[in-house]
Phi, psi and omega in degrees: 000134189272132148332358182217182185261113180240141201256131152243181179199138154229132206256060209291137174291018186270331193232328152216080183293349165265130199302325183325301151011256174354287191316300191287352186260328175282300162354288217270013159286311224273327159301318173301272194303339146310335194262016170286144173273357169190149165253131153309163197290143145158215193266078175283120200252134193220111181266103141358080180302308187226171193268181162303117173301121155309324180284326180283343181233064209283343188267165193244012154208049183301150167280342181268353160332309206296309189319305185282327145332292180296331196245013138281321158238067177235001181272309186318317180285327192313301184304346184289285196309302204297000000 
């Protein structure tokens, strides 16, 4: 078990095929989750289940992606703390 909280994320090309996607989605874990005052130690793993509607998000790096992208996962930590 590591002594500090290590994050990983996976973004299967299956769900966002284009890397711009991809990209802006590791971002903005790696942005939620920085801004936490501590995660508990261990391995955190944070996967992309199902994809993004393309139609509702025709751009591939849009702001309301980020937007939508960012306010699931600060709902997912929320559920993490409880």
């Amino acid at each position: 078990m590591p002594a500090a909280a290590w994050l990983g994320y996976v973004v299967p090309k299956r769900h966002a095929r284009r890397a711009v996607t991809r990209t802006l989605l590791k971002r903005q874990i790696r942005q939620v989750f920085g801004t936490l005052p501590a995660l508990p130690p261990g391995l955190w793993v944070v996967r992309l289940r199902l994809p993004f509607d393309r139609k509702q998000f025709p751009s591939a790096s849009s702001d309301a992606l980020r937007a939508a992208a960012r306010d699931e996962l600060q709902a997912l930590i929320r559920k993490i703390a409880r």
